[in-house]
C-alpha beads as a LAMMPS data file, in Angstrom:
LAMMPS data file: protein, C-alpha beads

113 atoms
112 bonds

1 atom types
1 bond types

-500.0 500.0 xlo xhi
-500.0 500.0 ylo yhi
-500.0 500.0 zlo zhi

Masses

1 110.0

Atoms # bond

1 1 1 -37.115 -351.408 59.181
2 1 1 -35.863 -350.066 56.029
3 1 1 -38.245 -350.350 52.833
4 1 1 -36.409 -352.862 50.196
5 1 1 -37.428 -351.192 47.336
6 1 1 -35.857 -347.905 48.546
7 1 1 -33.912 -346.233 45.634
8 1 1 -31.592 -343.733 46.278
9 1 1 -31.619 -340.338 45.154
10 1 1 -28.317 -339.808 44.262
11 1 1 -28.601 -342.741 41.988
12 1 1 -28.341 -342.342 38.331
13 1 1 -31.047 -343.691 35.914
14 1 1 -29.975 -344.008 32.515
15 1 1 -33.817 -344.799 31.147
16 1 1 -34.912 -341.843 32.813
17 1 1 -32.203 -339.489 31.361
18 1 1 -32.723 -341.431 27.579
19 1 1 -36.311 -340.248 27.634
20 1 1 -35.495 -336.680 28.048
21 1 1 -32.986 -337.022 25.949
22 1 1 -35.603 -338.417 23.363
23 1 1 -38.222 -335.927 24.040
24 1 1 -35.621 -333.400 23.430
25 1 1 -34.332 -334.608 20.358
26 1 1 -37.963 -335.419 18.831
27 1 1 -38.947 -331.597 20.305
28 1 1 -35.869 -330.175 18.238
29 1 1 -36.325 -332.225 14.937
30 1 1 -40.443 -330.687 14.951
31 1 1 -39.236 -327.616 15.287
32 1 1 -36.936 -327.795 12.441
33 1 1 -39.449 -329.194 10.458
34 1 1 -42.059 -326.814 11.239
35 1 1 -39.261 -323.870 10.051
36 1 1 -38.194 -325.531 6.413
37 1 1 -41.890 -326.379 5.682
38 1 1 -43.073 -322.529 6.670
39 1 1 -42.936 -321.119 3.204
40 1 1 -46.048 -320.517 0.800
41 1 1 -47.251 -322.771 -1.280
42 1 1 -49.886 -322.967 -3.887
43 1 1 -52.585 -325.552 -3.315
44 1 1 -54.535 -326.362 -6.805
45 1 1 -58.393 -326.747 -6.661
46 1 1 -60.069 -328.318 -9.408
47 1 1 -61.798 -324.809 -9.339
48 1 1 -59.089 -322.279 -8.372
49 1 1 -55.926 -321.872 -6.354
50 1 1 -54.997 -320.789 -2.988
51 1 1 -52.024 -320.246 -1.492
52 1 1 -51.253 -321.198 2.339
53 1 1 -48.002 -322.372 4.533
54 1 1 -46.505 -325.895 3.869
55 1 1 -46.773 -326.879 7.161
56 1 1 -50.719 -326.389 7.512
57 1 1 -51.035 -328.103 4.286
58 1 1 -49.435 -331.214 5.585
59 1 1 -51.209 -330.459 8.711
60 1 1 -54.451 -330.317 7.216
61 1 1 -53.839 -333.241 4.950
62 1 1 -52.828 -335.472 7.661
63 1 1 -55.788 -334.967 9.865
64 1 1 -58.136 -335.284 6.992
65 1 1 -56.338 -338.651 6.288
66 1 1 -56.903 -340.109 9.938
67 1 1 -60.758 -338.624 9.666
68 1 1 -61.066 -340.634 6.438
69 1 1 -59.879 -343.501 8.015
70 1 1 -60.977 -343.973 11.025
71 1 1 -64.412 -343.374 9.520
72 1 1 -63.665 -346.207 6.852
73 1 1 -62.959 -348.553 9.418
74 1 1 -66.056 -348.094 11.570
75 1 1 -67.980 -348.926 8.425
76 1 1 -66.061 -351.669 6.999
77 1 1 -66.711 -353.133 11.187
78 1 1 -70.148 -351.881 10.994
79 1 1 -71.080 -354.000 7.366
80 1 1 -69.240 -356.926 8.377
81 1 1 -71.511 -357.309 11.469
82 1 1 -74.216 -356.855 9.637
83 1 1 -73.496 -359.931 7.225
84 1 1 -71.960 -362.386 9.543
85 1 1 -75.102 -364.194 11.716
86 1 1 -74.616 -364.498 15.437
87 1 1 -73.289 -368.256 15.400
88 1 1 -71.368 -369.844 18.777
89 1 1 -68.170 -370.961 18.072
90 1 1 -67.945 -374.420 17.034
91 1 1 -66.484 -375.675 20.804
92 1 1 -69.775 -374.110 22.524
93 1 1 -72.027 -376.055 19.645
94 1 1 -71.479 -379.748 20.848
95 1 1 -71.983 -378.308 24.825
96 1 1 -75.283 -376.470 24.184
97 1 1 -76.329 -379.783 22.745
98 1 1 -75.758 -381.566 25.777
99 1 1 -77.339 -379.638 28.565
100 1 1 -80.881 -381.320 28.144
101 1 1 -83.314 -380.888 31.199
102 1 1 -81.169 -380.336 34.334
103 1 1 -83.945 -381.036 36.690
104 1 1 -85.024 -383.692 35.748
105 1 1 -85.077 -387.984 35.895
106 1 1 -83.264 -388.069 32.515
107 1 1 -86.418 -389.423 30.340
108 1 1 -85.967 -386.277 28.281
109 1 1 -82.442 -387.339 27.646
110 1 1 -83.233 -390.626 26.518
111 1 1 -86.357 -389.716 24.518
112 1 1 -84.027 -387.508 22.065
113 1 1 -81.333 -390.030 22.215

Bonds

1 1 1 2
2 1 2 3
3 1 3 4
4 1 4 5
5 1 5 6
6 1 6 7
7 1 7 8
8 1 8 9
9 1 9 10
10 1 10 11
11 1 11 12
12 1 12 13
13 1 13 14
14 1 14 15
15 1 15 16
16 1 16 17
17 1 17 18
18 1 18 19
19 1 19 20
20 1 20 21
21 1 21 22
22 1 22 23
23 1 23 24
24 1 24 25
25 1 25 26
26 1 26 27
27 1 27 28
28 1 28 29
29 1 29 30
30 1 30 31
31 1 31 32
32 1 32 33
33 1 33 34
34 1 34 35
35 1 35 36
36 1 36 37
37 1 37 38
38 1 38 39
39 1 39 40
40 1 40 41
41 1 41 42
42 1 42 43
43 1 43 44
44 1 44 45
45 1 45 46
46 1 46 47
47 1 47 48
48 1 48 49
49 1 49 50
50 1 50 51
51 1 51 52
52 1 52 53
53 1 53 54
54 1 54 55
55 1 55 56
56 1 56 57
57 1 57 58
58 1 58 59
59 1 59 60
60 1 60 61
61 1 61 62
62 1 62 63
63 1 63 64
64 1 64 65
65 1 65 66
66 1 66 67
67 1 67 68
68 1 68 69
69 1 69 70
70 1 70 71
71 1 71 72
72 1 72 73
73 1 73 74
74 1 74 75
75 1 75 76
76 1 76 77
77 1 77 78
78 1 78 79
79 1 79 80
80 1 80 81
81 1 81 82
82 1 82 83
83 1 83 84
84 1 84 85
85 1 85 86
86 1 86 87
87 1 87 88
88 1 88 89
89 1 89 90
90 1 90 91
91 1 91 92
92 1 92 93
93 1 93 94
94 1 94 95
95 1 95 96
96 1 96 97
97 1 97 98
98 1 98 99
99 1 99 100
100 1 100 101
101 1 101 102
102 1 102 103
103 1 103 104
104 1 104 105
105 1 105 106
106 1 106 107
107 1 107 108
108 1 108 109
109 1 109 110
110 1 110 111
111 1 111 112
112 1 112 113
């Protein structure tokens, strides 16, 4: 018995051959970018100057922005659980109300009622 899902070799996949052809292309347009953005530059300090490759400046800057960020966020998460108190949501209010004693002959129930 021959497995339905069976795909033959010989058959061509167009989604298969548009991802290479994407990898390729996005391959091809870093190196390009990496060649125009290879010449010196002059970074200004508020101290001094240096002088480094374009590329590793936007390199550099990029990771730095993502550090900054990703740090930012874990704080702005971190202070707002530290100023919102643990509440239940407003649907699990009513039904923590209105558990009462579960073992027992109700008089609790009708006591707080």
């Amino acid at each position: 018995m021959e497995h339905p899902r069976k795909v033959d070799r010989q058959q061509w996949q167009p989604w298969l051959w548009f991802v290479l052809v994407g990898l390729l292309l996005a391959v091809a347009y870093l190196i390009a970018f990496v060649v125009e953005n290879s010449h010196s530059v002059a970074v200004h300090w508020v101290f001094g100057t240096t002088h480094g490759s374009l590329i590793w400046v936007i390199l550099v800057s990029l990771a730095l922005g993502l550090l900054v960020g990703v740090l930012l966020s874990q704080l702005y998460r971190r202070r707002q659980r530290s100023h919102t108190p643990e509440q239940l949501p407003e649907s699990l209010g009513d039904q923590a109300d209105t558990v009462g004693d579960l073992g027992g002959d109700g008089e609790a129930e009708r006591e707080t009622s």
